[in-house]
TIDRENBA-214770 format. One record per residue (C-alpha): residue in three letters; x, y negated, z negated. Coordinates in steps of 0.1 Angstrom, whole numbers, plus 5000, padded with zeros to 4 digits. Layout:
residues N
{mipa Ala&east X&north Y&up Z}
...
END
This chain:
residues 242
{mipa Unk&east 7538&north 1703&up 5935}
{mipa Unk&east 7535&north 1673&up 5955}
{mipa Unk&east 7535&north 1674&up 5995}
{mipa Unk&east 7539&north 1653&up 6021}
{mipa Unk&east 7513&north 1658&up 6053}
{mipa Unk&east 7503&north 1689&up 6036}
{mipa Unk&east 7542&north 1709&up 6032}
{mipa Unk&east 7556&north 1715&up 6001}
{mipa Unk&east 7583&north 1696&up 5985}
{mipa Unk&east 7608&north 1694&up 5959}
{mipa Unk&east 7604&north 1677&up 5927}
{mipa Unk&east 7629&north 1669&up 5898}
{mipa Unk&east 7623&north 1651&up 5865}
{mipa Unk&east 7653&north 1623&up 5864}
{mipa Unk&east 7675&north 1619&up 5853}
{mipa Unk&east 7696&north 1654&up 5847}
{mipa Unk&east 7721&north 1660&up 5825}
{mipa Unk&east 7748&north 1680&up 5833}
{mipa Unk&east 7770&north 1696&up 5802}
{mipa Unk&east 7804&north 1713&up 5815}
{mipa Unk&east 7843&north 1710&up 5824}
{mipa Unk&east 7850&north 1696&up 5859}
{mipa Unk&east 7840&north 1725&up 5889}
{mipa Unk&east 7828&north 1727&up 5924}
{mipa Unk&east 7795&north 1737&up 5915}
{mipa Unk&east 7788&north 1709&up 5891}
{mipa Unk&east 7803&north 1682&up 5918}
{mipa Unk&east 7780&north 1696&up 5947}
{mipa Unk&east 7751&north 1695&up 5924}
{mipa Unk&east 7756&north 1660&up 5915}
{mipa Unk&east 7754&north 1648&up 5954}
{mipa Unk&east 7727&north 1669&up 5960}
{mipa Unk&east 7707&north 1651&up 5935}
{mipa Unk&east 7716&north 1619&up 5945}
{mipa Unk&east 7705&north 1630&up 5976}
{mipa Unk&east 7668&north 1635&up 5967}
{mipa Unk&east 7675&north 1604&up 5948}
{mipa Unk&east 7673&north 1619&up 5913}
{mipa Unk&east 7700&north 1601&up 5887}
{mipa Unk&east 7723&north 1627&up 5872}
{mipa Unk&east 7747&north 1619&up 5842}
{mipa Unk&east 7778&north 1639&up 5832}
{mipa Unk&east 7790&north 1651&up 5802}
{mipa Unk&east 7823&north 1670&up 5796}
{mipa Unk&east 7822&north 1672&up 5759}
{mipa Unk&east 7793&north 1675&up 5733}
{mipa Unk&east 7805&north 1638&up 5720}
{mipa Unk&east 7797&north 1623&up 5754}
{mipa Unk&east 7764&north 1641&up 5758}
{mipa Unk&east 7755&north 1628&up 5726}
{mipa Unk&east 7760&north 1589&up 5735}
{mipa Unk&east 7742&north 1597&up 5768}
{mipa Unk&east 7712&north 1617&up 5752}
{mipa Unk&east 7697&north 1590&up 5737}
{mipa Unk&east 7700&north 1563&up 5756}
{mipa Unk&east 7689&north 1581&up 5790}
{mipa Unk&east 7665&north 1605&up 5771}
{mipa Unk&east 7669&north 1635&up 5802}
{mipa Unk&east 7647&north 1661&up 5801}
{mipa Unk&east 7664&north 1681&up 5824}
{mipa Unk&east 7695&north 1697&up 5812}
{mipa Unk&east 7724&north 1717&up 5836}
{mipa Unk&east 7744&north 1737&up 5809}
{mipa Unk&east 7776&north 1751&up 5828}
{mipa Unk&east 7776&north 1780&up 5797}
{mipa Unk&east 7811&north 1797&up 5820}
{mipa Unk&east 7842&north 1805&up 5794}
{mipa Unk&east 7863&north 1784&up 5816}
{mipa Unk&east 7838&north 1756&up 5819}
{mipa Unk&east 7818&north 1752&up 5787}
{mipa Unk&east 7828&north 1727&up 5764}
{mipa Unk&east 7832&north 1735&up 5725}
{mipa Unk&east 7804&north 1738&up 5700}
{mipa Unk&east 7781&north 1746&up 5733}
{mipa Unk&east 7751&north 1758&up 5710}
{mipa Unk&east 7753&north 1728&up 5686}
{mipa Unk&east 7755&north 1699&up 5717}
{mipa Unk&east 7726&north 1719&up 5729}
{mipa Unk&east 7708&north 1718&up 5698}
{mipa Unk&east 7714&north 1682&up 5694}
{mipa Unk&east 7702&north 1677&up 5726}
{mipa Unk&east 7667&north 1694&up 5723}
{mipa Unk&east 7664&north 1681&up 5687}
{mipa Unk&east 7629&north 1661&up 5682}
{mipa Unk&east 7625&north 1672&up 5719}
{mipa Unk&east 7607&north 1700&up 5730}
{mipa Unk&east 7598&north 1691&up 5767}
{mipa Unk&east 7635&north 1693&up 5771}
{mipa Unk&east 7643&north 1725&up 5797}
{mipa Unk&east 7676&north 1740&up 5805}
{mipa Unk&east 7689&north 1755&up 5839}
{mipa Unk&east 7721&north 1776&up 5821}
{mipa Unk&east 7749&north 1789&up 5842}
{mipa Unk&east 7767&north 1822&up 5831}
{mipa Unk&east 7796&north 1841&up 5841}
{mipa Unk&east 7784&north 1873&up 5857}
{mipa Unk&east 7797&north 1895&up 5827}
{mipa Unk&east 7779&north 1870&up 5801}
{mipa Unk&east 7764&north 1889&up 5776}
{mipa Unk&east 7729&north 1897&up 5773}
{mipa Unk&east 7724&north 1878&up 5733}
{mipa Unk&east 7746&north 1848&up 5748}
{mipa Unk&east 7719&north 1842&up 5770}
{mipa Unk&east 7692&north 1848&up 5750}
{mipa Unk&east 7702&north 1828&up 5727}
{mipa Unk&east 7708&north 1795&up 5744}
{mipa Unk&east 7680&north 1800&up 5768}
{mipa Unk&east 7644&north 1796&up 5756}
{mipa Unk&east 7610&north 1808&up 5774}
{mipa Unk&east 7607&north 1773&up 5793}
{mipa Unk&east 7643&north 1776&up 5804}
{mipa Unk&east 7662&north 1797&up 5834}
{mipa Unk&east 7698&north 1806&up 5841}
{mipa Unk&east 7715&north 1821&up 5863}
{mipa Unk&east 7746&north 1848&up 5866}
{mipa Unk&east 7779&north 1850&up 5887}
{mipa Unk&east 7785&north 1831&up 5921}
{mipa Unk&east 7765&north 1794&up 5913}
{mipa Unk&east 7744&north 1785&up 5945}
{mipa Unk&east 7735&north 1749&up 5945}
{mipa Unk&east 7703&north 1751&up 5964}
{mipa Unk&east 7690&north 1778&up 5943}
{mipa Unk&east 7696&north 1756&up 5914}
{mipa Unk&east 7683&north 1727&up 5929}
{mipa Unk&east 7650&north 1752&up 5934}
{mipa Unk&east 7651&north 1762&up 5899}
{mipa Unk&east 7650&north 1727&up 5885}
{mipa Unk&east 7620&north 1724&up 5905}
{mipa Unk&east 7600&north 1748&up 5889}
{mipa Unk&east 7613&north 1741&up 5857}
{mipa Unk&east 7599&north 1703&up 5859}
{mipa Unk&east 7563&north 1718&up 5867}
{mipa Unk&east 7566&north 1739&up 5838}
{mipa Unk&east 7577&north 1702&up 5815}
{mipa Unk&east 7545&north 1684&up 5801}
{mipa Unk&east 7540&north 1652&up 5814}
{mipa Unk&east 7559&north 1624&up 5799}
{mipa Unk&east 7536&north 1596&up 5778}
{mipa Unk&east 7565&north 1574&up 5766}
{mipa Unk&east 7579&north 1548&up 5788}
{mipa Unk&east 7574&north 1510&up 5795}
{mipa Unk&east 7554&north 1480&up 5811}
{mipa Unk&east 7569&north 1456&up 5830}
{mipa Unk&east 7556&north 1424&up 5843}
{mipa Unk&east 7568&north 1394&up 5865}
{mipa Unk&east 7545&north 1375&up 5879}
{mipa Unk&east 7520&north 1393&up 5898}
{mipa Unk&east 7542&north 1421&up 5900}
{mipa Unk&east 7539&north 1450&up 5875}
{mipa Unk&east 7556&north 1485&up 5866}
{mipa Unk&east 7547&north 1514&up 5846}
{mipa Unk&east 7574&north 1539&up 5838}
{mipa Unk&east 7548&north 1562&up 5819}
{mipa Unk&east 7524&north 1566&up 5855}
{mipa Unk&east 7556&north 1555&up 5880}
{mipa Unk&east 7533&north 1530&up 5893}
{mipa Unk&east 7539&north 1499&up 5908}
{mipa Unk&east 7515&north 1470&up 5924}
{mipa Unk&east 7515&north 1435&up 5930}
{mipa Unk&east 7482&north 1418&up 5929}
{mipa Unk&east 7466&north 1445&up 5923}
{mipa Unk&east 7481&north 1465&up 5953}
{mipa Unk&east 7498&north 1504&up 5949}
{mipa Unk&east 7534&north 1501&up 5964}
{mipa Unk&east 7549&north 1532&up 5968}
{mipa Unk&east 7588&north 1536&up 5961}
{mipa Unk&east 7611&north 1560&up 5965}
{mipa Unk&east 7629&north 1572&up 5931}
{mipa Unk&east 7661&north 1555&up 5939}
{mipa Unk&east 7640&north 1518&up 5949}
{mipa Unk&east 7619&north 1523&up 5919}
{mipa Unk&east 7652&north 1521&up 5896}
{mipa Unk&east 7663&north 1493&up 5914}
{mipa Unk&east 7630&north 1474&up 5908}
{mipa Unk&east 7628&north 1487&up 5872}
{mipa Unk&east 7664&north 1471&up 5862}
{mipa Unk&east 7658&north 1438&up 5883}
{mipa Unk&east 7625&north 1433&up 5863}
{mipa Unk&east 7640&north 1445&up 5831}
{mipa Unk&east 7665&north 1413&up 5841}
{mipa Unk&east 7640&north 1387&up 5856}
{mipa Unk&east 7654&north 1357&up 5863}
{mipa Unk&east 7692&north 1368&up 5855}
{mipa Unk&east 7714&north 1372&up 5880}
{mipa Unk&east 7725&north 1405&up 5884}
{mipa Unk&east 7761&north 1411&up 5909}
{mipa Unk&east 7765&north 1443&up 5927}
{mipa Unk&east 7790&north 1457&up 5906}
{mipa Unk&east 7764&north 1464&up 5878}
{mipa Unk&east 7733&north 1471&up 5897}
{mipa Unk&east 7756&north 1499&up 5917}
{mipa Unk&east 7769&north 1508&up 5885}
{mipa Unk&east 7732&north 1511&up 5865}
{mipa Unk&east 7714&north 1525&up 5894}
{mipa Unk&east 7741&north 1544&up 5913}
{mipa Unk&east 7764&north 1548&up 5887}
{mipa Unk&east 7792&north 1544&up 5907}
{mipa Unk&east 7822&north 1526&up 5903}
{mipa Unk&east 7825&north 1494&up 5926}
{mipa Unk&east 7847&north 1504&up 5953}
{mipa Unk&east 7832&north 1494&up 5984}
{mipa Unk&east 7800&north 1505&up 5987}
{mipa Unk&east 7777&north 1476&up 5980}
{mipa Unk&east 7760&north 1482&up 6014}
{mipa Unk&east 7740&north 1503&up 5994}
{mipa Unk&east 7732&north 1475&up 5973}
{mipa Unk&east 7723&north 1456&up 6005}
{mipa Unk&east 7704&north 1484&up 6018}
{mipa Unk&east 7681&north 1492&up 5991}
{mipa Unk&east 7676&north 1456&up 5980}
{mipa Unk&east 7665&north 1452&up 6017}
{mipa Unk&east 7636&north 1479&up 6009}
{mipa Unk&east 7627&north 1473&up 5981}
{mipa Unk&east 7619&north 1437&up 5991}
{mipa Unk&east 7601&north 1450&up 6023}
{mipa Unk&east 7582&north 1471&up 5997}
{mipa Unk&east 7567&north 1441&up 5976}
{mipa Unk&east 7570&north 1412&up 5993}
{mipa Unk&east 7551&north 1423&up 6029}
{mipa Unk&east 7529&north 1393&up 6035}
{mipa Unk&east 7537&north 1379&up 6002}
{mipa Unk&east 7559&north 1355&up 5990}
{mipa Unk&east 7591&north 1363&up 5984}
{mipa Unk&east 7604&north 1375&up 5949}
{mipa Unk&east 7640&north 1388&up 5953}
{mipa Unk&east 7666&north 1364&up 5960}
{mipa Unk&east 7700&north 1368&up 5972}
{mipa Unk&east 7727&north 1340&up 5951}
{mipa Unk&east 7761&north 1341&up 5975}
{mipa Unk&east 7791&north 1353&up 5958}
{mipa Unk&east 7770&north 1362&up 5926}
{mipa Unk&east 7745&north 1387&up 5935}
{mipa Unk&east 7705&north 1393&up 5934}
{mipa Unk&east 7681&north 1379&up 5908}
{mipa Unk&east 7645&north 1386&up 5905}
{mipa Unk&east 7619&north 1360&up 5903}
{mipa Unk&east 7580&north 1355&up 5902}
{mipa Unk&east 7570&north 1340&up 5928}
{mipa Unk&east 7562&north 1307&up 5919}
{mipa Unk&east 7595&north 1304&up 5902}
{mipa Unk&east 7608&north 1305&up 5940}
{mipa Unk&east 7615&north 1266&up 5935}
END
């Protein structure tokens, strides 16, 4: 469990996947994740969890398993889901009269659920454990611009040889500026890749994070991120800056 100044806190692979029909619970879920700035996709139908499941490779699925919320061929998408994959976990939702061999046989031993009225911050505490119950993830990527290097397999990041630490959210933002060094990237797609919301006002956020993340690897350096008026943000090395 990691801490910070020696108190416990709350850890969540990322991104979740959530699997259900439209509800309350699944909505306040979504912006509480956000909130500890874990990404979270949505799926209302086995189809779209199957273009998502590869691409974003979660590890951390939310079935909503309710009769009015479950989406057809539950079992199958969730087979399809785990297949190849066994350090995928589920956090299943039942109705309070589900029967016992219903959840038995979507859940597994690494897996919870729960039953009746869904309480967002007890699932939010049951993804917790479930992640330290997940092995730890070996694939992922290297990225390199300039002095500047990333490691999705460790979550590190250093520049000349220095540890920076990021939060989850800036660490996406780094990852998809260095996965598009040198290309100009506008708001509308970095809100939409790292946020994944649609553009409608809110590339503050952009502004906000860009202005941490730059804080983050560019103190007493020279700079790296570069603002292009009217287009958007582009990462550089730094002696590209010319």
């Amino acid at each position: 469990m990691e801490t910070t100044r020696g108190s416990p806190v709350l850890r969540i692979s990322s991104p979740v996947l959530i699997l259900g029909g439209p509800s309350p619970a699944r909505n306040e879920l979504t912006q509480r994740l956000r909130s500890m700035d874990v990404k979270v996709l949505q799926a209302a139908s086995a189809e779209e969890a199957a273009q998502l499941g590869p691409e974003e490779a979660p590890h951390l699925l939310v079935i909503d398993a309710r009769l009015a919320r479950r989406v057809p061929s539950l079992q199958d998408a969730v087979d399809d889901l785990r297949s190849g994959r066994e350090e995928t976990a589920v956090l299943a939702w039942f109705d309070a009269d589900a029967p016992q061999e219903d959840i038995l046989q979507l859940c597994r031993p690494i897996d919870d659920h729960m039953v009746g009225g869904i309480v967002v911050e007890e699932s939010v505490r049951r993804l917790h454990f479930i992640t330290g119950r997940l092995p730890e993830q070996r694939d992922g990527e290297r990225l390199i611009v300039g002095d500047l290097e990333l490691d999705t397999t460790t979550r590190t990041v250093t520049r000349a040889g220095v540890d920076i630490d990021l939060s989850d959210t800036e660490f996406r933002l780094l990852r998809l500026l260095m996965r598009h060094a040198r290309t100009v990237l506008p708001k509308s797609q970095i809100l939409h890749e790292v946020w994944e919301y649609d553009f409608a006002g809110q590339a503050n956020i952009v502004e906000l994070y860009i202005s941490y993340v730059r804080k983050k690897i560019e103190a007493g350096m020279p700079r790296m991120i570069h603002t292009v008026r009217g287009a958007g943000y582009v990462l550089r090395p730094a002696r590209d800056a010319t």
